[in-house]
C-alpha positions, -999 to 999 in steps of 0.1 A, spaced: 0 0 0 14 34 -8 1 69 9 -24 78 -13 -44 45 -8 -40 52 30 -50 85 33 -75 80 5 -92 51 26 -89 74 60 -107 104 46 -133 81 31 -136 67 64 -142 100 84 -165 112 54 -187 79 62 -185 86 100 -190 128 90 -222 117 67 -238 92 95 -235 117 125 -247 143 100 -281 119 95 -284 112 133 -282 152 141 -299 161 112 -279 184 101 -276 187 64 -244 203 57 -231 177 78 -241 150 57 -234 165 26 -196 173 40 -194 138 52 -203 128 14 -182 150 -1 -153 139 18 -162 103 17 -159 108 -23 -126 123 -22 -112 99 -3 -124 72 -27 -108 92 -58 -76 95 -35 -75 57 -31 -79 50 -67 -54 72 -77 -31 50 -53 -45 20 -63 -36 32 -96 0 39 -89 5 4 -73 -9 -10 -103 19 12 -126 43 -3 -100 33 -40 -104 33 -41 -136 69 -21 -142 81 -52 -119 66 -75 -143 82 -65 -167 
């Protein structure tokens, strides 16, 4: 796992944990942070799943 994928899965993990507590305040913005940074955290994971993927198949080669 590289950093990306680490801190891409963290973020999407407080996002998730953002988005629920937003639902069991209700409070909207809340949520929609929570979503928001659930998202970005799945786009930072990909883009390190990405790279690892680069990586394995440079080894491969």
């Amino acid at each position: 796992m590289n950093k990306d994928q680490v801190k891409g899965r963290l973020e999407e993990t407080k996002g998730k944990v953002k988005e629920v507590s937003g639902k069991i305040l209700n409070d909207g913005s809340m949520k929609v942070e929570g979503k928001i940074q659930k998202n970005v955290g799945k786009v930072q994971a990909g883009l390190g799943d990405a790279k690892e993927n680069i990586k394995d198949i440079k080894r491969n080669s």
